[in-house]
FIVO-846219 format. One line per field, with one value per residue (C-alpha): x, y, z; residue number from 1. Coordinates in nm, 2 decimals. Example, Ala and Ser with C-alpha at 12.3 -4.5 7.8 and 13.67 -1.06 7.14 Angstrom:
BEGIN
u (1.23/1.37)
v (-0.45/-0.11)
w (0.78/0.71)
num (1/2)
This chain:
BEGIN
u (0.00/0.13/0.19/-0.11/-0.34/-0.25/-0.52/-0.44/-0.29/-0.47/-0.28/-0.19/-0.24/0.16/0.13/-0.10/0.11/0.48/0.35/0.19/0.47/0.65/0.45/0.38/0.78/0.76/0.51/0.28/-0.03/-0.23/-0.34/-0.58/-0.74/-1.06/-0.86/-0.69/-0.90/-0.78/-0.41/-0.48/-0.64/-0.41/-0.07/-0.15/-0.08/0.26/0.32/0.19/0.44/0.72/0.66/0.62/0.43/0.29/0.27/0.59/0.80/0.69/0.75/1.14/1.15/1.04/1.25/1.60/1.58/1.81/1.47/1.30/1.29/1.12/0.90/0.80/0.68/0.50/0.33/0.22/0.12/-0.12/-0.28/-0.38/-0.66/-0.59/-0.90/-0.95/-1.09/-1.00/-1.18/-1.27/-1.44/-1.53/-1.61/-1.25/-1.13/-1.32/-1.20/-0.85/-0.90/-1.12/-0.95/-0.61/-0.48/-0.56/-0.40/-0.04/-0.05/-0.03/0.23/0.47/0.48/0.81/0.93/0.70/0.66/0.43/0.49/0.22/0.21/-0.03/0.11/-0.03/-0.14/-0.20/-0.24/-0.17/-0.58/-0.55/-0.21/-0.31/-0.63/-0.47/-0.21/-0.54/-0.67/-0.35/-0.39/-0.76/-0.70/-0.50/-0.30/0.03/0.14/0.54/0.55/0.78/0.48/0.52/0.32/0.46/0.29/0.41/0.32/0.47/0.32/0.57/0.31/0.01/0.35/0.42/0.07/0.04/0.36/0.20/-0.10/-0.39/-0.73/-1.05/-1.38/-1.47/-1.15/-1.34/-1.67/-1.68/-1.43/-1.66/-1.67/-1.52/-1.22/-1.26/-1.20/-0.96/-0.74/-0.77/-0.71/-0.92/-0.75/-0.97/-1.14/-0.90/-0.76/-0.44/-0.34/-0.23/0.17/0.01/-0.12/0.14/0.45/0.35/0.36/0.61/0.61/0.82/0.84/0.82/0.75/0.59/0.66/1.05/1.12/1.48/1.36/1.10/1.28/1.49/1.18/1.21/0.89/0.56/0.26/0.02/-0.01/-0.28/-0.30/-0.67/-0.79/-0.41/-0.40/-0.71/-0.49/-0.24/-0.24/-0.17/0.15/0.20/0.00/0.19/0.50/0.34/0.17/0.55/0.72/0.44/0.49/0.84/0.82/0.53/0.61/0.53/0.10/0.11/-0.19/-0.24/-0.57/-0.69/-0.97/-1.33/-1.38/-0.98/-0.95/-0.61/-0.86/-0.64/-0.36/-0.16/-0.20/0.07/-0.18/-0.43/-0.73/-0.90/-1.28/-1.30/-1.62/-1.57/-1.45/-1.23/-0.83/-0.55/-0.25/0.08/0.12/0.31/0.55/0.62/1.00)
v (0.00/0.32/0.62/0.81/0.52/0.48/0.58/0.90/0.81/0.92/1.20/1.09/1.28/1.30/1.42/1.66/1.77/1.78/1.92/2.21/2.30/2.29/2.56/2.77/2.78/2.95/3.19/3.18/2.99/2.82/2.47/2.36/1.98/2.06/2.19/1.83/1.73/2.06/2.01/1.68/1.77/2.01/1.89/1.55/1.73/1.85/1.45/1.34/1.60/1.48/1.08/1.09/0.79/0.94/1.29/1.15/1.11/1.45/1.57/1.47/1.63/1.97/1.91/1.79/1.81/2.02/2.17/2.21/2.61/2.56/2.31/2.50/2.79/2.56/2.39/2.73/2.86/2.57/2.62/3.00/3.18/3.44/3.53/3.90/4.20/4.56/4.81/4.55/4.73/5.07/5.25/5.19/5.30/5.64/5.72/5.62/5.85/6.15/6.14/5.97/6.12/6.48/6.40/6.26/6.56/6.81/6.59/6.51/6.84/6.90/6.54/6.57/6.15/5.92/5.53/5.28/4.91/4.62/4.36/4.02/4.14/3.84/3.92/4.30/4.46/4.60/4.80/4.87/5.02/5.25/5.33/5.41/5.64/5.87/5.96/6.03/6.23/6.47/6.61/6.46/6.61/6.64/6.37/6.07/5.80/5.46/5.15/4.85/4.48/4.16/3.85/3.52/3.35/3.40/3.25/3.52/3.76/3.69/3.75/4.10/4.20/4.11/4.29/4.13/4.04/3.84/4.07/3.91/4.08/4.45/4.36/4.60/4.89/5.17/5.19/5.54/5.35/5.07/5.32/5.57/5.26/4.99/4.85/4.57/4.27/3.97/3.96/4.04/4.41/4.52/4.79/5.07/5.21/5.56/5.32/5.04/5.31/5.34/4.98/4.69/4.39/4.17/3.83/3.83/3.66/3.93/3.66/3.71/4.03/4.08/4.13/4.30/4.56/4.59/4.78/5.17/5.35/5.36/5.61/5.38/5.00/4.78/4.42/4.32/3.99/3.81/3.81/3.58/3.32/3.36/3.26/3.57/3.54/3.57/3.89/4.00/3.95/4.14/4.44/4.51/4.47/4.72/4.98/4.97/5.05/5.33/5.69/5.81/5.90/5.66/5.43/5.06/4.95/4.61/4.39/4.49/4.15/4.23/4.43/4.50/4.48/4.23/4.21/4.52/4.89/5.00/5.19/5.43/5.36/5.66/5.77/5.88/6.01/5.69/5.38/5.34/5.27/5.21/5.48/5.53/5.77/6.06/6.08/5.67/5.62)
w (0.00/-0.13/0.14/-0.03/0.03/0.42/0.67/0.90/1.21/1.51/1.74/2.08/2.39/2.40/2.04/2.12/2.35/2.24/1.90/2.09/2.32/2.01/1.84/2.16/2.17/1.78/1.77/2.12/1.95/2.22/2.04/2.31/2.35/2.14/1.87/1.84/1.49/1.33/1.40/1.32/0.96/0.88/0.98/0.79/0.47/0.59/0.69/0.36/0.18/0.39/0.37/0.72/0.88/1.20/1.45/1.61/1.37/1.32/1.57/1.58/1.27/1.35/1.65/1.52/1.14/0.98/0.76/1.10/1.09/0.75/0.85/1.14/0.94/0.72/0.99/1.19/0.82/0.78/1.10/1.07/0.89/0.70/0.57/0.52/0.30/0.26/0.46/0.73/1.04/0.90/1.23/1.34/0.97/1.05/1.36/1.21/0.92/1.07/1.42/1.45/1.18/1.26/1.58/1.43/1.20/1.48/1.69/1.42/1.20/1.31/1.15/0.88/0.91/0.94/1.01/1.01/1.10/1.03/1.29/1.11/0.77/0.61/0.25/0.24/0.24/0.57/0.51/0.15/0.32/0.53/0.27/0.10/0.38/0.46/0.09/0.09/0.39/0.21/0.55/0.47/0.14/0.10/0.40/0.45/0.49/0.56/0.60/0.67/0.68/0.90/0.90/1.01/0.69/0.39/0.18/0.27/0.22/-0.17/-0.20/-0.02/-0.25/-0.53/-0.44/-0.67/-0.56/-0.64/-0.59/-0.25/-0.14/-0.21/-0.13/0.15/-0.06/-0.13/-0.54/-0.55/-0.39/-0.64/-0.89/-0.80/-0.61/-0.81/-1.18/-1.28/-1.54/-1.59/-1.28/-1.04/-0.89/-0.88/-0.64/-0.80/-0.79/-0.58/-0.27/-0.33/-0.31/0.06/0.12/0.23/0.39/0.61/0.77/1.14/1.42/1.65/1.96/1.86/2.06/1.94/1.56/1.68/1.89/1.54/1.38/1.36/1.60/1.45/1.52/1.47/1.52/1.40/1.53/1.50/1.54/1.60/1.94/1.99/1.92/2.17/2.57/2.86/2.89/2.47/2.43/2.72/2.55/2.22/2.38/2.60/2.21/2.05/2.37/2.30/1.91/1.94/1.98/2.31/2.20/1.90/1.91/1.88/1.76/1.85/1.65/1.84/2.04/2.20/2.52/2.69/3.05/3.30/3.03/3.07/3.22/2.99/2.78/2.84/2.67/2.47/2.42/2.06/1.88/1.64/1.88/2.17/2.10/2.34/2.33/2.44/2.74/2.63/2.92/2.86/2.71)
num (1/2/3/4/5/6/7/8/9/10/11/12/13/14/15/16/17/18/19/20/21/22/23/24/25/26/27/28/29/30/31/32/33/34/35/36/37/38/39/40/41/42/43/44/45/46/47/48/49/50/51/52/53/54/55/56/57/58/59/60/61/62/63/64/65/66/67/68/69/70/71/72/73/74/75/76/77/78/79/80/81/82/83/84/85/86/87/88/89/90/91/92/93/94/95/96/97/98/99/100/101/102/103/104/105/106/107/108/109/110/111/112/113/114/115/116/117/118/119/120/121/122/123/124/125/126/127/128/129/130/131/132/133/134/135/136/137/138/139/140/141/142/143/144/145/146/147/148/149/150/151/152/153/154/155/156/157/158/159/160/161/162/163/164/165/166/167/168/169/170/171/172/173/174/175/176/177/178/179/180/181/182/183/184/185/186/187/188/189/190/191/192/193/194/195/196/197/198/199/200/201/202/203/204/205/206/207/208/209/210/211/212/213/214/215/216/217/218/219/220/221/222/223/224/225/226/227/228/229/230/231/232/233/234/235/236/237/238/239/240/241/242/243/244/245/246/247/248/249/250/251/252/253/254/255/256/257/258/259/260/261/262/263/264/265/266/267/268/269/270/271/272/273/274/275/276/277/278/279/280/281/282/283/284/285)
């Protein structure tokens, strides 16, 4: 019987266990009992590409091969979603665009720049979006802007760069953005070079605090909806990287089911006319 004809092995509560101690270690995702079928499901299709017969000969593989880095990637990238769409939460969009950004403009005129950060962009639509946004707000003409995209996927990554979507990708982009943003070829969107010019994107692991700390200071960090998949002690870890690679007032705006409440009292949260987003305290270093 060929490999491809072999039944899936069942994961063991050691499995389980070693494999997600293993990808805690990595990048701080919490794979918990319940989610044993999905690791299950989806790390079968890593085995099956390596000719590997079961999760503990996995295992030693991600653990003492000398492809185990690349592996590991692999393996974390096949248990994420990445699923997103540009112009996702509009109500935190305005109060970026009508609020934040009035506010950077008056506390950095004497730098005349403007760095942005989507902290797990998956495939580019939320830092092409607020690429997007600085230019329709028209405030920062002859600025230095920046917006730069992480993620810990390289695959979601070559697609950000690439920066062509399918319609379901713009299905909440408000058609004068469509038009003035966008060039369509064939069914699919392409970014154009005036948003794109803004934008770059890097691999990172925002659990590795040493390339983190490597980053230049932002005035605004988005991480929405990443940190839902990390345990206490991980977001920890994140929020103490983001404080150190804000301004002192730059903002960090979390998905709308995130709170920082019981996590860390590094922040002050702030009451704007749009939504409610964490800051920096001015006097912080």
């Amino acid at each position: 019987m060929s490999f491809d004809d072999a039944p899936k092995p069942p994961m063991t509560a050691d499995e389980l266990r070693l494999l997600s101690e293993l990808i805690y270690d990595h990048c701080g995702i919490l794979v918990r009992e319940d989610l044993r079928f999905l690791l299950e499901r989806r790390l079968w299709a890593r085995m099956r590409a390596l000719d590997l017969p079961d999760f503990l000969t996995y295992y030693r593989y991600l653990r003492f091969d000398p492809g185990r880095r690349a592996e590991l990637e692999a393996a974390v990238e096949a248990l994420t979603t990445n699923e997103t769409y540009f112009f996702r939460e509009p109500h935190q969009l305005k109060a970026f665009r009508e609020e934040l950004l009035p506010l950077r403009v008056n506390e950095r005129a004497r730098v005349r720049r403007l760095r942005l950060w989507s902290a797990g962009c998956s495939t580019g639509e939320e830092a092409y979006t607020l690429a997007m946004l600085v230019l329709e707000s028209g405030l920062f003409g002859g600025w230095e802007i920046e917006v730069f995209g992480s993620d810990i996927s390289r695959k979601v990554l070559a697609a950000a760069r690439k920066g062509v979507y399918s319609r379901n990708a713009l299905r909440e982009t408000p058609p004068q953005m469509v038009e003035r943003y966008f060039t369509a070829d064939a069914g699919r969107w392409a970014v154009k070079d005036e948003a794109r010019s803004l934008v770059s994107f890097g691999h990172l692991n925002l659990i590795d605090e040493h390339m983190v700390a490597m980053l230049a200071r932002f005035d605004v960090v988005f991480c929405r909806n990443v940190m839902i998949y990390l345990d206490l002690p991980a977001r920890r870890r994140v929020l103490k990287s983001f404080h150190g690679r804000l301004w002192p007032g730059g903002y960090l705006l979390l998905g709308h089911s995130e709170s920082l409440i019981h996590v860390t009292a590094d922040y002050e949260l702030v009451h704007l006319k749009n939504d409610l987003v964490y800051r920096k305290p001015l006097l912080a270093i």
